[in-house]
C-alpha positions as CSV (number, residue, x, y, z in Angstrom):
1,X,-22.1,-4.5,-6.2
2,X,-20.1,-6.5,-8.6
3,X,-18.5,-5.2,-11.4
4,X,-15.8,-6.3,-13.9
5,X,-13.3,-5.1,-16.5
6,X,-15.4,-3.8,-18.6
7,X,-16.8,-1.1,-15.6
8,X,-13.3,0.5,-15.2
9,X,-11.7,3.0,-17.0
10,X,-8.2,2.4,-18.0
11,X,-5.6,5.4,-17.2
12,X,-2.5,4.1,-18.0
13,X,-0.6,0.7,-19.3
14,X,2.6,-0.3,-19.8
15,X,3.3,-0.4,-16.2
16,X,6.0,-2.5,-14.5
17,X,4.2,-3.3,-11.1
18,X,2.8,0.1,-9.9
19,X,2.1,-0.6,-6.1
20,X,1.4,2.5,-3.1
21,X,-1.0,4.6,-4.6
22,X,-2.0,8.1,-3.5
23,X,-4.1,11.0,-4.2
24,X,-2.4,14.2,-3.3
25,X,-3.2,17.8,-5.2
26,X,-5.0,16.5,-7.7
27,X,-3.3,13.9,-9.3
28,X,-2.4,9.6,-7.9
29,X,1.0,9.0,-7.1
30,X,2.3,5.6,-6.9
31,X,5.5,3.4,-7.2
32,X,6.3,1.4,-10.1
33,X,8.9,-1.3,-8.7
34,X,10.1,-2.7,-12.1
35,X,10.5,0.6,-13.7
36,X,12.4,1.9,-10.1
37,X,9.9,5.1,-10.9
38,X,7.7,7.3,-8.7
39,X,4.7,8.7,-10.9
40,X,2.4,11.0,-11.1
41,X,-1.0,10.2,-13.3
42,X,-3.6,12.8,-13.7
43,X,-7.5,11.9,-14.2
44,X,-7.2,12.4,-18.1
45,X,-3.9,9.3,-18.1
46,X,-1.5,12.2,-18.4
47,X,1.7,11.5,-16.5
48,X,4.7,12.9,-14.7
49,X,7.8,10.6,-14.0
50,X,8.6,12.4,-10.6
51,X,11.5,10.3,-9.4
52,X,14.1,7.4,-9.8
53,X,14.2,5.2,-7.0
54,X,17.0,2.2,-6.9
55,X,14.6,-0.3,-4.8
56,X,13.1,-2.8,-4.9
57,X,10.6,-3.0,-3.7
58,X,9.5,0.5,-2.6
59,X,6.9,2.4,-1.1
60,X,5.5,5.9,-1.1
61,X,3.6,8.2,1.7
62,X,3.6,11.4,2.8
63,X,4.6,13.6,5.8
64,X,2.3,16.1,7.4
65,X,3.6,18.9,5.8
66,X,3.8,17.1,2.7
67,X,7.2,16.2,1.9
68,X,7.5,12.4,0.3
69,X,8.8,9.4,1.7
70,X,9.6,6.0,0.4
71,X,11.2,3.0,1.7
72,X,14.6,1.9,-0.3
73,X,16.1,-1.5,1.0
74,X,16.6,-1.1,5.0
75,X,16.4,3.2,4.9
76,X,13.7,6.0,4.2
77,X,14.3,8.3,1.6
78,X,12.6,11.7,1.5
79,X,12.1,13.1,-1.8
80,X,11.6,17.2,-2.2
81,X,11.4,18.7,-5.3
82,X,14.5,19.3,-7.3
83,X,16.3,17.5,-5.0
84,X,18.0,14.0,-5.4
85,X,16.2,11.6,-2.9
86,X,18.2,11.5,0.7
87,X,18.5,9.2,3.0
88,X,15.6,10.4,5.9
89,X,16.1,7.8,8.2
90,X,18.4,4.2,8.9
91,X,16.5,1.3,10.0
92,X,19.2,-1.4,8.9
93,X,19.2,-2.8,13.1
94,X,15.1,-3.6,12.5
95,X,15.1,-5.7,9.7
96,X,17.6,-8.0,7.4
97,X,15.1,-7.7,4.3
98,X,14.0,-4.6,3.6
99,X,11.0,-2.3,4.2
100,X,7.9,-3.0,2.2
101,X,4.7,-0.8,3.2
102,X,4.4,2.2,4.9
103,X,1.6,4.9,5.9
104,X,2.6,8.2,7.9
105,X,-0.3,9.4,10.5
106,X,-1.4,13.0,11.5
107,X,1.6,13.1,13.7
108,X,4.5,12.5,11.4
109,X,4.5,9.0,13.0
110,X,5.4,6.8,10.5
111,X,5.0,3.1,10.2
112,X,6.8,0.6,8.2
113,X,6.4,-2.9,7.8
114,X,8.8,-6.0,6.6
115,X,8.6,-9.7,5.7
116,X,10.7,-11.9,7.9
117,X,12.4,-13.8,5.3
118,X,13.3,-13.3,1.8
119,X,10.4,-13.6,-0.3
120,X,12.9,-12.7,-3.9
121,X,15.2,-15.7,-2.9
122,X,13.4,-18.3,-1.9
123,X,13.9,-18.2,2.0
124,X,12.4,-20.1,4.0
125,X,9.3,-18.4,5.6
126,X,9.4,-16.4,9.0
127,X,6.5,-14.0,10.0
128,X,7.3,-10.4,9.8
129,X,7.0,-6.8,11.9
130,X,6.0,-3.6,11.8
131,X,8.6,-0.7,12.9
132,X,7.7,2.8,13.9
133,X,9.7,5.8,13.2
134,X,8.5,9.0,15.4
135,X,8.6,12.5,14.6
136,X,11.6,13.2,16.8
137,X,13.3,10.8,14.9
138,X,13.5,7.7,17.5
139,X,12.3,4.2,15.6
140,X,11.5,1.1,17.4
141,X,9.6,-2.3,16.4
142,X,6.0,-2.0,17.3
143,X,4.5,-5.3,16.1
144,X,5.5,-8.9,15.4
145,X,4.1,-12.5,14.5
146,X,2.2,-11.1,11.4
147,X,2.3,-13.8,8.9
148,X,2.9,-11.4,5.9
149,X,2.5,-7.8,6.6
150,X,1.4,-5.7,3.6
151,X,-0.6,-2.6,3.2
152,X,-1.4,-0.4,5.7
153,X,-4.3,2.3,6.6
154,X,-5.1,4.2,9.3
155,X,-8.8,5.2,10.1
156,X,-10.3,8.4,10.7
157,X,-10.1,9.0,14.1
158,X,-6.4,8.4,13.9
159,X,-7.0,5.5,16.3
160,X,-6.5,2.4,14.8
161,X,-3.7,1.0,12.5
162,X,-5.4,-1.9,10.0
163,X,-2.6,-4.1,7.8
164,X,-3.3,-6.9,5.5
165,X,-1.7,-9.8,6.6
166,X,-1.3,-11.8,3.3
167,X,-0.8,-15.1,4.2
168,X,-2.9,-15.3,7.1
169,X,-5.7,-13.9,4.5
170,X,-7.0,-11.5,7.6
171,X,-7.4,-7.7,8.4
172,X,-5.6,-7.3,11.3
173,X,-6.1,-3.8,13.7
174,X,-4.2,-2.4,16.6
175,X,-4.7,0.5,18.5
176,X,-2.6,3.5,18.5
177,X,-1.3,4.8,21.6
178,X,-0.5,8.0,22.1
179,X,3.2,7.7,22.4
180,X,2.5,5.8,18.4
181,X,2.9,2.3,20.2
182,X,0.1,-0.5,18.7
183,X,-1.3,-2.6,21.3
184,X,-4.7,-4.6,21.3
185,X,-4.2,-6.8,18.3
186,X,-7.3,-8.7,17.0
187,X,-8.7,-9.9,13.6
188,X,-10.4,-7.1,11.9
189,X,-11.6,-8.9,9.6
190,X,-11.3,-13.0,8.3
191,X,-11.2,-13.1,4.8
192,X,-12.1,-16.2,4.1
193,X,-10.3,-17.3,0.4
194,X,-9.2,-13.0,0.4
195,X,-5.4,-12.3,0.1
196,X,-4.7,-8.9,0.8
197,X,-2.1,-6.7,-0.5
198,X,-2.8,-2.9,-0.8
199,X,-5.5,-1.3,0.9
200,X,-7.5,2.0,2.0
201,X,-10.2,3.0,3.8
202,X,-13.7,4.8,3.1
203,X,-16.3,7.5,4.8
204,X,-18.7,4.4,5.7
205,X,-15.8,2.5,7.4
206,X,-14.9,-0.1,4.8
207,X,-11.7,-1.3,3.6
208,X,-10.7,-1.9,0.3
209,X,-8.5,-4.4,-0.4
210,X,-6.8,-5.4,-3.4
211,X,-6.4,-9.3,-4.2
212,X,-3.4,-10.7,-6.5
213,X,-4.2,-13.8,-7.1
214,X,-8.2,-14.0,-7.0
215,X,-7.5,-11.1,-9.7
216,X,-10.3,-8.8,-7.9
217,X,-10.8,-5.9,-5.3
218,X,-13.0,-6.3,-2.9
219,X,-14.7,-3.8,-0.3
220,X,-15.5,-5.3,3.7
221,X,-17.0,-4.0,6.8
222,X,-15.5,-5.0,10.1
223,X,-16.1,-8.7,10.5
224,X,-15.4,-9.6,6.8
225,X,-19.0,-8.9,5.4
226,X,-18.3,-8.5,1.8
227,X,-19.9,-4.9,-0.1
228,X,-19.1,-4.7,-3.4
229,X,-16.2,-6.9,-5.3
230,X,-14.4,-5.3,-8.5
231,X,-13.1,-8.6,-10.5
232,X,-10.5,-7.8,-13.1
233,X,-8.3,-10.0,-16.1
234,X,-5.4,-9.6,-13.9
235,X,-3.8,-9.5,-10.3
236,X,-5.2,-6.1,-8.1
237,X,-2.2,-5.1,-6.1
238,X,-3.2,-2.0,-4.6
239,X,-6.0,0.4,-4.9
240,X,-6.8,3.8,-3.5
241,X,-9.5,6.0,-3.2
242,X,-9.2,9.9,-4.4
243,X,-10.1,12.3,-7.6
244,X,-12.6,15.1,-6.8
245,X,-14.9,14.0,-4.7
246,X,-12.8,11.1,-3.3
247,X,-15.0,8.8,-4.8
248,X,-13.1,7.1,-7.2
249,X,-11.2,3.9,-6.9
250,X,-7.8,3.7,-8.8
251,X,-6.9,-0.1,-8.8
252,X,-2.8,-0.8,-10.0
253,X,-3.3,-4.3,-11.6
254,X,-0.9,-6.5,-14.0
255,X,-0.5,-10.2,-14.8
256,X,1.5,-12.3,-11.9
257,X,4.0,-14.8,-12.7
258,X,5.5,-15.2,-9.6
259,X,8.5,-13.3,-7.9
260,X,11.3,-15.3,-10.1
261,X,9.5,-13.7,-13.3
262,X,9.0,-9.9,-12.3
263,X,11.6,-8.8,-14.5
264,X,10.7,-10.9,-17.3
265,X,8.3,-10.4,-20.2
266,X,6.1,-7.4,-21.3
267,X,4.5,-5.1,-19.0
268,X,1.4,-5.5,-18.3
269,X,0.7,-3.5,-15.7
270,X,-2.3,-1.1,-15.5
271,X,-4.2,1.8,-13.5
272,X,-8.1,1.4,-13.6
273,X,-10.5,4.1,-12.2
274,X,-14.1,2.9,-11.2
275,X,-16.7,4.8,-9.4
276,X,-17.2,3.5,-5.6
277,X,-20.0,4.0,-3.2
278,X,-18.7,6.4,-0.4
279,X,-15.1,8.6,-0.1
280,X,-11.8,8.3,1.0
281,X,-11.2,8.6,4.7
282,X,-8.1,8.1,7.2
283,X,-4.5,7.6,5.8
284,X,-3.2,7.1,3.6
């Protein structure tokens, strides 16, 4: 299946960059980084501003018992309701640039991942980690050497952490021990041309993943075999799949300039919905 523009429905413009989409109760949550804004967007494009968050950039997932959790600079926040956003955890000694991704498991084990230089400055490149922070509160690095880590999903069976190594234009899985350490690292699937960013997971097994500069989002089994490809006017930087039967995809797209002109300009940034071919499964 290949579809195009035209095929998805458009929720809501105006957006900054709205990365780290998910469906909870109802309604998708994601980040918008430019906007420093946590929102809420119902199936009919009505929408909630939930929180402010002064990151960039920042992430959103969810606990267990369904409190909210973003990464802010080297720290967790957890967000309850009515509450100003505090300070859930301190991972300054894991990283010097900040936490981008992150996905919590059926556990309350929570995984966060980081570039290892900075991207917004111009460093000079250095492959990045990915941390774990357990339920009892202990945090260690878990994973190293991954080109670019960016979104994260865990399947089904709770079994197998999959990340989308940007630069190295791969899938890459570990296994999940049961203490939450990831061992066994191989190519989940090769790409090809692909760039990952944001990704999720679906009943049949497939990952979604959402492509910034070949403007598309694409659905692979293991191996790379290409399903279905979504291709859009602009860059796909995440996608998730949710509403009532878990079937729909919700794509958060916008125009890329590069990171010396995210602030710059109008915002173009979009959520699309399109019908997809089996439901959500796994986390997030």
């Amino acid at each position: 299946m290949t579809t195009s523009t035209a095929d998805a429905r458009v929720l809501m413009e105006g957006i900054g960059l709205g990365e780290s989409p998910r469906w909870h109760e109802g309604r998708l949550w994601f980040s918008d980084w430019v906007a420093h804004r946590i929102i809420a967007l119902d199936a009919d494009g009505e929408h909630e501003v939930i929180a402010e968050v002064d990151a960039f950039p920042f992430s959103i997932d969810r606990l267990p018992d369904g409190r909210l959790l973003a990464t802010a600079g080297n720290r967790l926040l957890r967000l309850e309701p009515g509450t100003e956003p505090q300070t859930h955890a301190e991972l300054s000694e894991l990283t010097d640039f900040g936490w981008n991704e992150i996905v919590v498991d059926e556990r309350g084990n929570t995984y966060v991942n980081a570039s290892g230089f900075d991207l917004m400055g111009g460093g000079e490149f250095a492959p990045g980690k990915i941390a774990l922070l357990t339920a009892n509160g202990s945090a260690r690095e878990v994973a190293d050497g991954i080109a670019f880590p960016n979104g994260m999903a865990i399947t089904a069976d709770g079994g197998t952490l999959i990340v989308a190594d940007s630069y190295g234009k791969e899938l890459t899985a570990f296994a999940i021990g049961q203490d939450g350490s990831l061992s066994g690292r191989r190519t989940w699937a090769d790409l090809g041309d692909g760039v990952p960013d944001g990704i999720c997971i679906d009943a049949e097994g497939a990952v979604w993943y959402a492509d910034v500069p070949n403007r598309s989002c694409t659905r692979v089994s293991e191996g790379g075999k290409v399903l279905d490809r979504i291709e859009l006017d602009r860059g796909c930087f995440a996608c998730m799949l949710g509403g009532d039967r878990g079937s729909t995809l919700f794509v958060t797209a916008a125009e890329w300039h590069g990171p010396d002109r995210i602030f710059e300009g109008p915002r173009t940034g979009q959520v699309l919905a399109i019908e997809a071919p089996a439901p959500h499964a796994g986390r997030p």
